[in-house]
N, C-alpha and C positions, 0 to 999 in steps of 0.2 A: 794636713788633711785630717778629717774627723768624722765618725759615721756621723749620718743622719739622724737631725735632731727629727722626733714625731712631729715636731707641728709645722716644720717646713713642707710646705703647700707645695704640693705638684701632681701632675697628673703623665706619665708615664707608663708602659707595658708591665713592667714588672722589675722593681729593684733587684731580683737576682741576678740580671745580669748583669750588674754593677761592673765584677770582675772581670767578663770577658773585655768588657768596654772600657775601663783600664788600662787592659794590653793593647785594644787596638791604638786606642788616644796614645800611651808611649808609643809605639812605633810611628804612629804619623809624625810624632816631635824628632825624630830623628835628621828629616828633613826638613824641619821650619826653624833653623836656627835665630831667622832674622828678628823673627816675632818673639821667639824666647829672648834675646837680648833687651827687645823691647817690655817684654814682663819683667825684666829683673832690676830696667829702670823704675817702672809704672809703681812696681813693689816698693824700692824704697819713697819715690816722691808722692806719691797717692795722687794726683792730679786729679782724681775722681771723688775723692772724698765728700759723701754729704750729700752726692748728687745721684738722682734715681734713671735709671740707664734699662729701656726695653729694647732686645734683639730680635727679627721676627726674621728667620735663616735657616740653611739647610743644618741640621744638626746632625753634624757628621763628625769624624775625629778631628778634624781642622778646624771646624767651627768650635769644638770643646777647645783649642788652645786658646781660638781668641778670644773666649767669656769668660777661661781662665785667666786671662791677661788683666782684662776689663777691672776681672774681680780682686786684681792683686794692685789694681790701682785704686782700690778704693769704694768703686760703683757698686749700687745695691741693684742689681741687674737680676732681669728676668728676662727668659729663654724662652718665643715660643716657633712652633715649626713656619717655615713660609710656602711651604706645599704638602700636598696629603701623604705625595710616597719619597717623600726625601727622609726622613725620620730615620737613623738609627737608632733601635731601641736600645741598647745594649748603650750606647754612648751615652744617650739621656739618662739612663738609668746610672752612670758612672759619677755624670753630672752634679744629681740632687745626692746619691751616698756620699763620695769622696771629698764633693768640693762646696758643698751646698750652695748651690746652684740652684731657686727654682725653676724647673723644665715644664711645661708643658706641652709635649708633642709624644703622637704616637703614631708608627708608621700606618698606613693604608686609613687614618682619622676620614672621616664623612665631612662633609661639607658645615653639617651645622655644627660639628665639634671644632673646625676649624674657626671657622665663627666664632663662637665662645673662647675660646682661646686666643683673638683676638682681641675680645670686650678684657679678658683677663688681663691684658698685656696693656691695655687701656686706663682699666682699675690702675692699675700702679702709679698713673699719673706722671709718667716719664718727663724726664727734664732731655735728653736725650735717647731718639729711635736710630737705630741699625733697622733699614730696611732691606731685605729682599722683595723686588715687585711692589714693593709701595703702598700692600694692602692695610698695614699699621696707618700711615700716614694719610691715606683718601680717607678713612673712616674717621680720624681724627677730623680732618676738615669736612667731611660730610657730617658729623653725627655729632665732636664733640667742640664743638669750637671754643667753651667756655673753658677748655683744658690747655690752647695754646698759647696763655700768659705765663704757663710752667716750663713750656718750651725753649731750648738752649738753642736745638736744633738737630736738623736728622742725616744722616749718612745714605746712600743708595750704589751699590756697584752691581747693578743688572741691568742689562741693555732695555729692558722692557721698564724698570724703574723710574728709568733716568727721559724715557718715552715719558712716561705718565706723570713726571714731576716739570716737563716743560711743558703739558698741556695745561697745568696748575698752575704756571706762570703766566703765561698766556690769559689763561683765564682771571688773572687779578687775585687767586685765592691760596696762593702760596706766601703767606704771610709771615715768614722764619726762613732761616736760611740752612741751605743745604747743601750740603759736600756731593759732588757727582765723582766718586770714588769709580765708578766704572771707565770712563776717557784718562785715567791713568797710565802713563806710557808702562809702567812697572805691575800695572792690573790685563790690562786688555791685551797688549801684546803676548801676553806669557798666558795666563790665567785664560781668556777667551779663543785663543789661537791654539797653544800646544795641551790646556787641560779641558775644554773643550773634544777639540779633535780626537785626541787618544779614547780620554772616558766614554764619551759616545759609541764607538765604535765597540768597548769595553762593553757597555751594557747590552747593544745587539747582539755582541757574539756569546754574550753570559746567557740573554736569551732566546736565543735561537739555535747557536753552536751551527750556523751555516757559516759556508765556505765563500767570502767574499770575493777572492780571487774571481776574473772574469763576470762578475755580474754587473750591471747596468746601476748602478746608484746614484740614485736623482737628488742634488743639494739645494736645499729652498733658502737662497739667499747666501750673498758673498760678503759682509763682516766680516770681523775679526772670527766669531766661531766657525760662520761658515769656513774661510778660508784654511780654518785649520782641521775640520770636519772632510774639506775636500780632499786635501794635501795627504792625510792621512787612509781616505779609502782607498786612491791611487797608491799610494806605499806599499796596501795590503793588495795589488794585481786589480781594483775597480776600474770601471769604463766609468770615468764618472760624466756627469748631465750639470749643468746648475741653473736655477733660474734666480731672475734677478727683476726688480722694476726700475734699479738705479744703471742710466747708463755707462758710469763712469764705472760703477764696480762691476757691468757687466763685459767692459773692456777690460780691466784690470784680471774677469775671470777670464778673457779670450786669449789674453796674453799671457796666462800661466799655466794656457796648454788645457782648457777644459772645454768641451762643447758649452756653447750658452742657448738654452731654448725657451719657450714660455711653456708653462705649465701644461697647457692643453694640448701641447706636441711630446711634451718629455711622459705624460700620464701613460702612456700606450707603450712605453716602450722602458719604463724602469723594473727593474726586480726588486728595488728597496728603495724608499722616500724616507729621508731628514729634512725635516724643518727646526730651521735656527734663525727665525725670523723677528721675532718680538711683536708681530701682525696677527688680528685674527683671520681664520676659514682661506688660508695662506691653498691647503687641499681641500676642495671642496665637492659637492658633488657633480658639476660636471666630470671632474678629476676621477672621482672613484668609478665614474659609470665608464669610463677608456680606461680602467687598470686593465691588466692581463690577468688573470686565474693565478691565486696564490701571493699575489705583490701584497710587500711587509710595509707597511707606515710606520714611521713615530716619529719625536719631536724632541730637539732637545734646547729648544725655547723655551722661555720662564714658565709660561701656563699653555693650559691643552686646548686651548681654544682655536691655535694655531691650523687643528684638523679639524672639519665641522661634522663628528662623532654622530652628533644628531642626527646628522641623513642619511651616515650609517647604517645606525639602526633602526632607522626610519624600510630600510630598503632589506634589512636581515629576517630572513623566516629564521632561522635560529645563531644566537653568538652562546660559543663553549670555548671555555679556557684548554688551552692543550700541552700548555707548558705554564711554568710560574710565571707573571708579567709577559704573556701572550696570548691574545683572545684572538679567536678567529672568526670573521664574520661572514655565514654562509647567507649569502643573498637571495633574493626571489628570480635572479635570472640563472643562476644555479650558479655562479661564480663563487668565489669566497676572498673576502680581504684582512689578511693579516694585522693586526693593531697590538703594538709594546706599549708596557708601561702604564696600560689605559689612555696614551695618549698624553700623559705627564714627561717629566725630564725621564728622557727611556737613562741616560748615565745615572741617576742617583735612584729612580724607581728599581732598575733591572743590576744595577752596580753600586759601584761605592761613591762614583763621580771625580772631580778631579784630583790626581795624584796632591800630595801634601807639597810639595816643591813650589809648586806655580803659587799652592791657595797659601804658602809662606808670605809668598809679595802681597798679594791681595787682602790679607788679612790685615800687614804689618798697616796698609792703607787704610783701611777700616780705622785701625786701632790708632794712626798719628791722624788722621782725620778729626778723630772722638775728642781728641787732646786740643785739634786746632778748634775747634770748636766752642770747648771749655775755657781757652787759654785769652779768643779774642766775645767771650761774651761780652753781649751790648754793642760790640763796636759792628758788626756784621751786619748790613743792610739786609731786609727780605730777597731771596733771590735763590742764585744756584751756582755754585762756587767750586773751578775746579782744584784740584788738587797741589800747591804751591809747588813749582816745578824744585826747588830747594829737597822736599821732602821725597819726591820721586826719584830727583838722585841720592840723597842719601840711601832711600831702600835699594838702590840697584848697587848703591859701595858697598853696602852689607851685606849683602846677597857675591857680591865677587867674592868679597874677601873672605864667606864662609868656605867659598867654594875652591878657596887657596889661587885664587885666581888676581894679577897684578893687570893694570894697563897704562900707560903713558901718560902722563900729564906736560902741558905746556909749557915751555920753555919761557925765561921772560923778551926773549926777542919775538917770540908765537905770538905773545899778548899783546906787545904792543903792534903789531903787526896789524892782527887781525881788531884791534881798534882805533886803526887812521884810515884815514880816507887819501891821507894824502901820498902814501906809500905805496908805489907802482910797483910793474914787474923788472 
C-alpha cells in the first residue's frame, strides 16, 4: 500500500479519515477469510489484468475487501456508492489513500451527485459492472448503448436488481450477460436471511434505542430478508405481523408461527413497519392515514421507494429530525409518523449493515462471478446466469473449513447407490 498519488480522481468526505477506516476495514477481514483466500489467488494469477472493472455498492468495510480483491487481480476499478446513505466515509477515504482505489461516494450525497457519480462510473467505460440495484447498468442501456461492445458483462446480488434485470430481459434489451449473484444458495440464504435480519433490527435500535420486546412489528414481505427480519424481531420478545401478496410464502409465514394479514389490517395495529420488499409504495397512504400516533416506518429494501414518503409529506404541517436518521412527521390530523433512515436501507443509513461473516460468502460470489465471467468471455449468450452450483459449494467448503468445521462425504457404496435406478430397498 502507498499514499495517495494527487492526481487519482476521487471524490470523498474527507481523506483524514483514512486511518480510522483502515482499522475498521482490518477488523471486518477478521471474519472474511474466504474472500481473502480468494485475493491471494486473484494476486498471484491477475485474471483481471487489462480489463476496466466499475463497482456501484454499499461502500462499507466488506465492500473495501472485495475492491481490494478485485484490485489485486489486476482490474483497474472504480468505486462508486449504490445509495445516498450507505457510504462510509472513513472507508472510502481508506480506499483512495491506502489502496488507490478511485472512490466516489459520500455518505448522505443528493440525488444529482449521485447521478454524476454514475455518469462517472460510466466515463470509465467498464468492461465489467458489479451492480447493486442496477442503476449502473439501466443507464448504460437507457443512455449509452454505444458503450455495450466494451462489455464482458455485469454481476447483481440484490433482490431488487436481479427484479429489474429480468424486466431487461423480457424486454429484449439485455444484450450481455449477467451473473444473478443474489439466488446463490451461499449469498441469499446467509447474506439475506441472517445479515439482513440482525443488521436491520441493528440500525432500528441504533436509531431509536426502543425497547422491541412486546411491540407489534409489522414485516412487508416473507423472502429471504423478510424471513430473517421476522425470525429475528420475535427473538428480541416482538408480536410480529407480516404481510405478504405471494400465497405460498404467505403459508410458509403461517407455518412458522407468524400472523399473516394484508396491509390495511396490520396498518392500525403495528408499532414499527419493515419493508424488505424490492416493490414500490409497498406503505402507502391509505396505510399511513390507519397508523396509530407515534408508529416508526422504514425499509430495508434496496431503495426508499418502498414507503410513498410523498404523501407523507404531502399530509405533514411540520417534519423535524429528533434524533440522527429519525425524522418525525407531524401531520394535519395532529397525529405524527416516525420515518428512519429517510426511508433508505435503515441497517446501512442508521448502522453499519450486515456483519462481515455472511457479506464473506457474498462477496467471495461477486468476486468468482467476475472471474466466471472474464474466464468464459464470448462464449456466454446474452441473458442471466445463475451462479454454477460447483462454485457455491466450493464457497460454503471454504467457509466450513475456515470455520474448523468437518462434515461427511459419501461413501462409494452412497454413490453408486444414489446413481441407479435399479437398486431397491
Amino acid at each position: 500500500m502507498t499514499a495517495t498519488s494527487p492526481r487519482l480522481k476521487h471524490e470523498v468526505k474527507d481523506l483524514a479519515l483514512a486511518p480510522l477506516g483502515r482499522q475498521r476495514i482490518d477488523w471486518a477481514g477478521r471474519e472474511m477469510p474466504v474472500l481473502k483466500q480468494i485475493r491471494d489467488r486473484f494476486e498471484k494469477e491477475k485474471p483481471f489484468a487489462g480489463l476496466r472493472l466499475v463497482a456501484c455498492a454499499h461502500v462499507t468495510t466488506e465492500t473495501a475487501h472485495l475492491a481490494i480483491a478485485l484490485k489485486a487481480g489486476g482490474a483497474d476499478a472504480v468505486l462508486i456508492a449504490s445509495n445516498p446513505l450507505s457510504t462510509q466515509d472513513d472507508v472510502a477515504a481508506c480506499l483512495v489513500t491506502d489502496y488507490e482505489i478511485p472512490v466516489f461516494a459520500i455518505k448522505g450525497e443528493d440525488a444529482e451527485t449521485y447521478s454524476r457519480h454514475v455518469q462517472i462510473a460510466l466515463d470509465h467505460r467498464p468492461n465489467i459492472i458489479i451492480d447493486d440495484g442496477s442503476d449502473v447498468v439501466a443507464d448504460l442501456v437507457k443512455n449509452r448503448q454505444h458503450q455495450i461492445a466494451d462489455l464482458i458483462g455485469t454481476t447483481e446480488e440484490t433482490t431488487t436488481g436481479i427484479v429489474r434485470l429480468r424486466a431487461m430481459l423480457k424486454d429484449g434489451v439485455l444484450t450481455f450477460p449477467a451473473m444473478n449473484v443474489n439466488d446463490a444458495d451461499t449469498k441469499h440464504f446467509f447474506d439475506n436471511r441472517y445479515g439482513t435480519g440482525q443488521s436491520t433490527l441493528d440500525g432500528i435500535i441504533r436509531a431509536t434505542n426502543i425497547l422491541l420486546a412486546g411491540k407489534t412489528i409489522v414485516v412487508a414481505g416473507y423472502g429471504w430478508c423478510g424471513k430473517g427480519t421476522a425470525l429475528r424481531a420475535r427473538g428480541l420478545g416482538a408480536n410480529v405481523i407480516v404481510t405478504e401478496i405471494d400465497p405460498i410464502k404467505a403459508i410458509e409465514a403461517v407455518m412458522d408461527g407468524f400472523r399473516v394479514l394484508p396491509m390495511s389490517e396490520a396498518a392500525p395495529q403495528g408499532d414499527l413497519f419493515i419493508t424488505v420488499t424490492g416493490n414500490k409504495h409497498v406503505v402507502r397512504g391509505e396505510h399511513f392515514d390507519l397508523m396509530k400516533d407515534g408508529a416508526i416506518v422504514c425499509n430495508s429494501g434496496h431503495f426508499d421507494i418502498e414507503l410513498d414518503l410523498k404523501y407523507l409529506a404531502s399530509q405533514a404541517k411540520e417534519i423535524k429530525t429528533v434524533r440522527p436518521f429519525t425524522e418525525q412527521y407531524i401531520l394535519n390530523s395532529g397525529k405524527s409518523v416516525i420515518v428512519l433512515g429517510e426511508g433508505r436501507l435503515v441497517n446501512l443509513a442508521a448502522a453499519e449493515g450486515h456483519p462481515s461473516a455472511v457479506m464473506d460468502m457474498s462477496f467471495a460470489n461477486q468476486a468468482l462471478a467476475v472471474e466466471y465471467l472474464v474466464k468464459n468471455k464470448g462464449q456466454l449468450a446474452p441473458g442471466l446466469y445463475s451462479i454454477p452450483t460447483e462454485v457455491d459449494q466450493e464457497i460454503a467448503r471454504l467457509k466450513l473449513q475456515a470455520l474448523g468445521i468437518y462434515i461427511d462425504s459419501l461413501t462409494a457404496d452412497q454413490v453408486e447407490y444414489i446413481n441407479s435406478w435399479q437398486s431397491g430397498t
